[in-house]
C-alpha positions in Angstrom: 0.6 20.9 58.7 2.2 18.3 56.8 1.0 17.6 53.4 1.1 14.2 51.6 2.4 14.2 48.2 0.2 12.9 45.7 1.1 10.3 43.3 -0.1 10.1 39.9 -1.3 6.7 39.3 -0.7 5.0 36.8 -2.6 3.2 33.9 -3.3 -0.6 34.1 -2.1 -2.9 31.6 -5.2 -4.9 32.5 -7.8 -5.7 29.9 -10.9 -6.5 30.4 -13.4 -7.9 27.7 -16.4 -4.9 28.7 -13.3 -2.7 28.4 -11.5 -3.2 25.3 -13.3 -1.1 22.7 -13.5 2.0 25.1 -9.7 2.1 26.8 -7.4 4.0 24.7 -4.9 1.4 25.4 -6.5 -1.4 23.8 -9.5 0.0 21.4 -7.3 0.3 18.8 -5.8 -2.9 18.8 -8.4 -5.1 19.6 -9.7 -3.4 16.3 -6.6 -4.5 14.0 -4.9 -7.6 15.9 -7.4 -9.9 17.3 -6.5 -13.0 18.9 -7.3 -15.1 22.0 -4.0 -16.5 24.8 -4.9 -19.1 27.6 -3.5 -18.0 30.7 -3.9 -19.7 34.1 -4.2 -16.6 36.0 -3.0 -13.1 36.3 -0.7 -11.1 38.8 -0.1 -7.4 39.8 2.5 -6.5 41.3 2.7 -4.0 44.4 6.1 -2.2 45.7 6.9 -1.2 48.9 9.1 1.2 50.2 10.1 5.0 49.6 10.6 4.5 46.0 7.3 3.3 45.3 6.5 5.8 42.4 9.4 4.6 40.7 8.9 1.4 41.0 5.4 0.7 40.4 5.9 3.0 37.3 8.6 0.4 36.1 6.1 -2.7 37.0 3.6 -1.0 35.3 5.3 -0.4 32.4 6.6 -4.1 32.0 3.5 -5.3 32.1 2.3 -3.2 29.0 5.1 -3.9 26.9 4.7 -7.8 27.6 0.8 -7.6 26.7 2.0 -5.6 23.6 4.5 -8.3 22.9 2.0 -11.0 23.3 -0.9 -8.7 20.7 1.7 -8.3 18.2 3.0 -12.0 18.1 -0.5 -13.1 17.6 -1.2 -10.7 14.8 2.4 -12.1 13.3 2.1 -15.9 13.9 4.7 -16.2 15.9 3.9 -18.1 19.2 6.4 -17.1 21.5 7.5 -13.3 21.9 10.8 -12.4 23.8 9.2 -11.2 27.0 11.4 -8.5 28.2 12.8 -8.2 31.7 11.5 -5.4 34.1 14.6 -3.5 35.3 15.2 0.1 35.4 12.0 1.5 34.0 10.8 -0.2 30.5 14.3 -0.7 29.3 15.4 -0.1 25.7 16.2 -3.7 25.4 12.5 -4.1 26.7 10.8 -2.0 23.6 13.3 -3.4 21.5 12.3 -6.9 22.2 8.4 -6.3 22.3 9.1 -4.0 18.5 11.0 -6.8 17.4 8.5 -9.5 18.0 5.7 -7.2 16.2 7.8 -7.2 13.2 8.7 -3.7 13.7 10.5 -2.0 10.5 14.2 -1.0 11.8 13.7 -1.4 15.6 15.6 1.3 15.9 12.8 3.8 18.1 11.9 1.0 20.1 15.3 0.4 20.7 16.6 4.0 21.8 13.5 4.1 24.2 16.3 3.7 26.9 13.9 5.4 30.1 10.4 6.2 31.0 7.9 3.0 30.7 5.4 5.7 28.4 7.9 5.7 25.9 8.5 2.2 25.5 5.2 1.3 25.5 5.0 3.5 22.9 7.6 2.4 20.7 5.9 -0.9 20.7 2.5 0.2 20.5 3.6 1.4 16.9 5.7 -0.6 15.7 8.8 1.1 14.8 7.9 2.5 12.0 10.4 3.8 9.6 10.3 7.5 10.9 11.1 6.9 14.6 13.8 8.9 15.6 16.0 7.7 17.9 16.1 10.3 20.8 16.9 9.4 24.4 14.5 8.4 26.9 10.8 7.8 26.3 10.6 10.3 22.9 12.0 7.3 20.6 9.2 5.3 21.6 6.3 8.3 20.7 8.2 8.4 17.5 7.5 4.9 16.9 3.8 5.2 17.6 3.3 7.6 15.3 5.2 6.4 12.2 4.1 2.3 12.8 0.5 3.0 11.8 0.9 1.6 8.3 4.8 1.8 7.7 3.8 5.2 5.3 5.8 8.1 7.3 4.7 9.6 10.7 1.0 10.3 10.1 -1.6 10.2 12.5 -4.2 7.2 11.9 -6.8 8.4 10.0 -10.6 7.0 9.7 -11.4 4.2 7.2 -14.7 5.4 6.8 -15.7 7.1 3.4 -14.2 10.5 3.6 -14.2 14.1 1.3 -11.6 13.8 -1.3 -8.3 15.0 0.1 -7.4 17.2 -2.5 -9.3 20.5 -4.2 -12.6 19.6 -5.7 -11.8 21.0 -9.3 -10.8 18.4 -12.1 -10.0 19.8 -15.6 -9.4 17.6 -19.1 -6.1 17.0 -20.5 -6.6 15.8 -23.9 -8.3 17.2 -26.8 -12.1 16.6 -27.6 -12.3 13.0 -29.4 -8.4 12.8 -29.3 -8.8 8.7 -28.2 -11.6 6.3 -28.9 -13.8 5.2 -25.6 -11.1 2.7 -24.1 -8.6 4.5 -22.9 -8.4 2.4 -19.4 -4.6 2.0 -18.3 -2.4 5.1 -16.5 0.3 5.6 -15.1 3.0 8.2 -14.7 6.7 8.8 -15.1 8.3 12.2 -14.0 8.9 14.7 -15.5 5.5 15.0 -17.4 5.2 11.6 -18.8 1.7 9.9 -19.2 1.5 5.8 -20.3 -1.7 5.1 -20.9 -3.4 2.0 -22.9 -6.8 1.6 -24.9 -8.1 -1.6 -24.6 -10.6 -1.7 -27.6 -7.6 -1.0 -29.9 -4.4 -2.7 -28.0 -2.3 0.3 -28.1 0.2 1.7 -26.1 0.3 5.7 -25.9 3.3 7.7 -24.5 1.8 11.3 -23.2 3.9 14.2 -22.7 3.2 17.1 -21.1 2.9 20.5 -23.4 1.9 23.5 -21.3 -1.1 22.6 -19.5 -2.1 19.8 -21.3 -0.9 16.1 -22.3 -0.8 15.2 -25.7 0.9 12.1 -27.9 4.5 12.0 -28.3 4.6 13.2 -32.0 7.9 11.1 -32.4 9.5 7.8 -33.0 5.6 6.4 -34.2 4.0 6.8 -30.9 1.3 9.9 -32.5 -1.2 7.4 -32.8 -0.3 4.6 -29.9 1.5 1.3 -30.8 -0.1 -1.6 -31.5 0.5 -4.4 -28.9 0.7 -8.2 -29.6 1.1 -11.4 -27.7 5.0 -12.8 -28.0 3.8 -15.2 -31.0 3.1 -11.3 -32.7 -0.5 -12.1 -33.1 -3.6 -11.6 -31.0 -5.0 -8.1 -29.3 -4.4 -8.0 -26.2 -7.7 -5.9 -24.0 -4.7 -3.8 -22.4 -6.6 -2.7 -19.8 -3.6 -1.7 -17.4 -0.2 -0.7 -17.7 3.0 0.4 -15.2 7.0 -0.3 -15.4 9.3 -1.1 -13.1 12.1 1.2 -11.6 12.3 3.2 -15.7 10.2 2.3 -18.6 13.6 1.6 -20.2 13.7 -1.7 -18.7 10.1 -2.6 -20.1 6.8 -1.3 -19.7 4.1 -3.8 -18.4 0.4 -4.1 -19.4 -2.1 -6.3 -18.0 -5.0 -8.2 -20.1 -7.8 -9.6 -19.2 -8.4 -11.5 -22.6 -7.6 -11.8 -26.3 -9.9 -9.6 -27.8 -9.2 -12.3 -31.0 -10.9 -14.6 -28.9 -13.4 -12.6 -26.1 -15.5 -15.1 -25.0 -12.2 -16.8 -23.4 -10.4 -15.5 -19.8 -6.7 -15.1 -20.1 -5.4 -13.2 -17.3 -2.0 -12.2 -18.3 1.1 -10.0 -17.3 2.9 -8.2 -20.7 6.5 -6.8 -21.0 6.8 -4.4 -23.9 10.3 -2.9 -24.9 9.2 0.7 -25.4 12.4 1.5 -27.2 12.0 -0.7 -30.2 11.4 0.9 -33.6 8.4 0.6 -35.1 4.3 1.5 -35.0 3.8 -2.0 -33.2 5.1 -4.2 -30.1 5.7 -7.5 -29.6 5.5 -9.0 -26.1 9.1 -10.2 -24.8 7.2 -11.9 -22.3 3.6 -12.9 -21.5 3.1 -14.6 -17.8 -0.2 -16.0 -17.9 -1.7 -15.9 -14.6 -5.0 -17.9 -15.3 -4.4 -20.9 -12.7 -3.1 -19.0 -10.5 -6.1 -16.7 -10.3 -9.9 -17.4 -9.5 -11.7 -18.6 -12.3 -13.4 -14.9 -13.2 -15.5 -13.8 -16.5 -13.7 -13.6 -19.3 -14.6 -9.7 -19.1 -14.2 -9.2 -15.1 -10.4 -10.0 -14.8 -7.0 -8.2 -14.9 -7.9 -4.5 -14.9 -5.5 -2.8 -13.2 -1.2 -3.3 -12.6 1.3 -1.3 -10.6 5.0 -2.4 -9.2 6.3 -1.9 -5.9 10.2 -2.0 -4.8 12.0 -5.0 -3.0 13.1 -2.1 -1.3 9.8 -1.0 0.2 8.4 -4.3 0.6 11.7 -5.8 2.5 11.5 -2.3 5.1 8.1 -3.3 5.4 8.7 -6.9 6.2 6.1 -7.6 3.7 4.7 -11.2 4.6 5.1 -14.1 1.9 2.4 -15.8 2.0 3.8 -18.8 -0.5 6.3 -19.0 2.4 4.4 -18.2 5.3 7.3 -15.9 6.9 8.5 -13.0 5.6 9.2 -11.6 2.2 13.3 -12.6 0.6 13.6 -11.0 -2.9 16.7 -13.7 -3.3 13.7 -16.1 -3.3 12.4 -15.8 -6.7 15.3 -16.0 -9.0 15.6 -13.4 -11.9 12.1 -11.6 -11.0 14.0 -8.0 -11.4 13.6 -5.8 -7.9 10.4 -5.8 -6.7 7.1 -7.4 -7.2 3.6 -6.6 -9.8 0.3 -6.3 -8.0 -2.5 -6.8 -10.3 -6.1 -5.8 -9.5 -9.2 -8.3 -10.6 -12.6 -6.8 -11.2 -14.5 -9.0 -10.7 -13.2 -10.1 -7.2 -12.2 -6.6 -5.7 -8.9 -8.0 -5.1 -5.2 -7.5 -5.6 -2.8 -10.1 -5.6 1.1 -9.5 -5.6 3.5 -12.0 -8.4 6.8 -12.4 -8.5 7.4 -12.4 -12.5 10.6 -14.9 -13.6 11.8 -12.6 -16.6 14.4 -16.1 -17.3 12.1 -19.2 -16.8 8.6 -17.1 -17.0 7.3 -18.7 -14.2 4.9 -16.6 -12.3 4.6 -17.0 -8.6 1.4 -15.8 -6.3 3.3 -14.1 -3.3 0.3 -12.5 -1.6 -3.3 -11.5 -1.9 -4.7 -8.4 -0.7 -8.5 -7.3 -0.1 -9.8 -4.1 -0.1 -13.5 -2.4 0.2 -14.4 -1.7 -3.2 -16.8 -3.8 -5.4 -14.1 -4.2 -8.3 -10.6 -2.7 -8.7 -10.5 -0.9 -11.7 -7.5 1.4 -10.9 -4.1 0.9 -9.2 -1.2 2.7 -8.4 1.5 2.7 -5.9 2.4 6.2 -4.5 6.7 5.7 -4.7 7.0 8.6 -2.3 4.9 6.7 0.8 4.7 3.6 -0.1 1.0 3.9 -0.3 -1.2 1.8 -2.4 -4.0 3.7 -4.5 -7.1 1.2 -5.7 -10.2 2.2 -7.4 -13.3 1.7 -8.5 -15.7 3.0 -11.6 -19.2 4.4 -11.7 -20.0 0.9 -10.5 -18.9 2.1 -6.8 -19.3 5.8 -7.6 -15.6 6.1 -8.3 -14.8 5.6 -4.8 -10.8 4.9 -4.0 -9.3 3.0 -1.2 -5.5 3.7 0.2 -3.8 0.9 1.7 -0.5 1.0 3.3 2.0 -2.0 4.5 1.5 -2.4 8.2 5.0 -3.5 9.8 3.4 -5.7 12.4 1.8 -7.6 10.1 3.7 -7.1 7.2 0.3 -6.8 4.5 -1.5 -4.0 3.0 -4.1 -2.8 5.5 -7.1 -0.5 4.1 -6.2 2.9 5.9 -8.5 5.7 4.3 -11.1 5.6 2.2 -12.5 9.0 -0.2 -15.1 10.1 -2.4 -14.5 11.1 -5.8 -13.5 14.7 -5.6 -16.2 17.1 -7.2 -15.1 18.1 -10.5 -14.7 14.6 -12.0 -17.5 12.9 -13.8 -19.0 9.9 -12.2 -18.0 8.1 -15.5 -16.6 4.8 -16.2 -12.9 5.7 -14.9 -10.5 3.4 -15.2 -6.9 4.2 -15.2 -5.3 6.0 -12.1 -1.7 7.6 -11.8 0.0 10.5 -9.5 2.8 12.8 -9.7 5.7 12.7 -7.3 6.1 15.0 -4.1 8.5 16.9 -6.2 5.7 18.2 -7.7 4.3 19.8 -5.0 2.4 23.4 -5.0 0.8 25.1 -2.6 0.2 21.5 -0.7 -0.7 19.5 -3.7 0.2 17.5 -5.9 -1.3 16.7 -9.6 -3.2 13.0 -9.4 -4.9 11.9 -12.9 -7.7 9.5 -14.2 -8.8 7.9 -17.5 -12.5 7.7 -18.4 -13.3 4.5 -20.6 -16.2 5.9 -21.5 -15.0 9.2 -22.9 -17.8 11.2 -21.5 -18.0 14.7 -22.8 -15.6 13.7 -25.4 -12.8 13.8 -23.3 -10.2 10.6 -21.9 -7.7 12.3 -19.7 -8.2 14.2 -16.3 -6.5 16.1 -14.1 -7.3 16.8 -10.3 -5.1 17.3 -6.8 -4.3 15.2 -4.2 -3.1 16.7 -1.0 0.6 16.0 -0.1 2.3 14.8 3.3 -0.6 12.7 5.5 -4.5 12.2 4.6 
């Protein structure tokens, strides 16, 4: 008896609307990258001879990497994608085409997907993110599924749905009892075991180092009891309600206000460089870059509350989309706005909104806007390491935090995961957010910090975990 050999088939690029939230293929996307392209009809190929498997594997394959094209130009902007030719299996040149036409972040994966239409489907399917290794054959493109997700490393997609904190549920205090008054709202953190932190009530400035298992004021150069900030004119309190610095604090420290606390009843949303190495129990602003009409009009005591910096570096791998330009992101753009761009967070919108800050002209310029799920951003930070983008709410949304990350077909901040406050930390008015590095690592964690506003046992300065490597 002869037997037949049996042929595998398979998958159809096909999508049909009753089908697109259960296939595998397109549930995802249909999810992220919605958009709707007229076609006059549809074709599917069939190949004859004794090379049928082959070939109808290469068809196949073609016409997944085209759809994939098409999705990821829509999500872009762009109206017409290189469609890439159907010879020899999904070609290299074919992933690479379809990667480059979602915006993908080197290319590179998609482009060493030389054979095998799974793995250049793949490679376009994610984008290229950054960690795609180029290997031969189809394993470039699997590399560049898993790392495009959100541009943050080669983690698996995880749900955006509220979810356990990722890190231990124990949170001790850092400072001692009654050490600041209730304000203590800014954080952020500077390795090795270097806390800024700002108290709006008072418009200081405090510089926190590490002393065994605790964090205390620096003792020296006037900083034990916080420097007083003013506006450039050297008047005026500033409600410091967040603070961060750009590549060292040696190059400025930055604080955002919401108001002058001189004058409350008025909003004055404004971004503050301080030069932390100047003598001295107060600071004067060497810049103020008042953001007011570039912002919506908020109450004077629901604007600016949080401030973190990210990289031209990360944003530029990213292709992080300008939205003042409507392409993507040039640094050489914006003139003398240092390396990368200040993200501030608004309270009362639950918004953050990216500036490129002229330190020669002052001019301030709106380069993006960013939403995520909570009901005010309180907290922000960005994680260096990953490129992810920490935001966070008080007690008013039960100190919930949401974790964005740049996705490289798109080139924005898209909400990945969302987590509970772990359980050890009061459900108090927590403001201020900051992390450690990776380098500070142990046992699979990694220290992550708040500030409580509100002061609640006494205390202004905690200290939980957050799990390293993916969420």
């Amino acid at each position: 008896m002869t037997h037949r050999r049996h042929t595998t088939r398979p998958r159809h690029a096909d999508a049909r609307a009753e089908d697109l939230e259960h296939k595998p293929l397109w549930r995802g996307a249909i999810e992220r990258y919605r958009c709707f392209v007229s076609a006059t009809g549809w074709r599917e190929f069939k190949a004859e001879g004794k090379n049928e498997g082959k070939k109808t594997m290469s068809l196949r394959a073609h016409a997944t990497v085209v759809a994939m094209a098409w999705l990821a130009a829509c999500s872009s902007g762009s109206s017409e994608p290189p469609l890439p030719a159907p010879s020899g299996g999904a070609s290299g040149m074919s992933a690479a085409g379809a990667s480059s036409a979602a915006g993908g972040s080197s290319g590179s994966a998609a482009q060493a997907g030389a054979a095998g239409g799974s793995g250049g489907a793949a490679a376009v399917a994610g984008s290229a993110g950054v960690a795609g290794t180029p290997n031969a054959g189809g394993g470039a493109g699997a590399g560049g599924a898993s790392a495009g997700a959100g541009g943050a490393g080669a983690c698996p997609a995880g749900s955006t749905q509220l979810s356990p904190w990722p890190g231990k549920a124990e949170v001790r205090t850092l400072d001692r009892e009654d050490a600041f008054e209730r304000d203590l709202s800014g954080l952020t953190y500077e390795a090795p075991g270097v806390l800024w932190a700002t108290d709006n009530l008072s418009a200081k400035l405090f510089r926190l180092l590490k002393s065994g298992g605790s964090y205390a004021p620096d003792t020296s150069k006037d900083w034990a009891s916080g420097k007083r900030l003013h506006y450039p004119n050297g008047k005026g309190t500033p409600d410091a309600e967040g603070v961060t610095f750009a590549a060292t604090s040696a190059a400025g420290v930055y604080v955002c206000a919401e108001r002058d606390a001189d004058d409350s009843s008025v909003s004055r949303p404004s971004v503050l460089r301080y030069d932390v190495t100047a003598a001295g129990a107060t600071l004067t602003a060497t810049h103020e870059w008042n953001l007011t009409a570039l912002l919506p009009e908020v109450d004077a005591n629901a604007g600016l509350e949080a401030i973190t910096w990210a990289a031209d570096s990360l944003l530029t791998a990213h292709h992080f989309f300008d939205e003042s330009k409507a392409r993507a992101y040039v640094p050489s753009d914006y003139g003398e706005h240092g390396a990368g761009l200040f993200l501030v967070g608004v309270e009362e919108t639950g918004k953050v909104y990216a500036f490129a800050l002229n330190h020669e002209s002052g001019a301030a310029t709106l380069v993006a806007s960013l939403s995520t799920p909570l009901g005010g951003v309180m907290g922000l930070e960005l994680d260096r390491d990953t490129g992810r983008l920490w935001a966070t709410c008080d007690d008013t949304c039960d100190n919930q935090s949401a974790v964005l990350g740049i996705d490289d077909a798109l080139g924005r901040f898209v909400l990945e995961r969302r987590f509970t406050h772990p359980g050890g930390l009061p459900d108090s008015n927590n403001e201020g957010i900051a992390l450690a590095p990776d380098a500070e690592c142990s046992g699979g964690v990694k220290p992550f910090f708040w500030t409580d506003d509100a002061d609640a046992d006494g205390f202004s300065v905690r200290e939980g975990s957050l799990a390293c490597g993916c969420l």
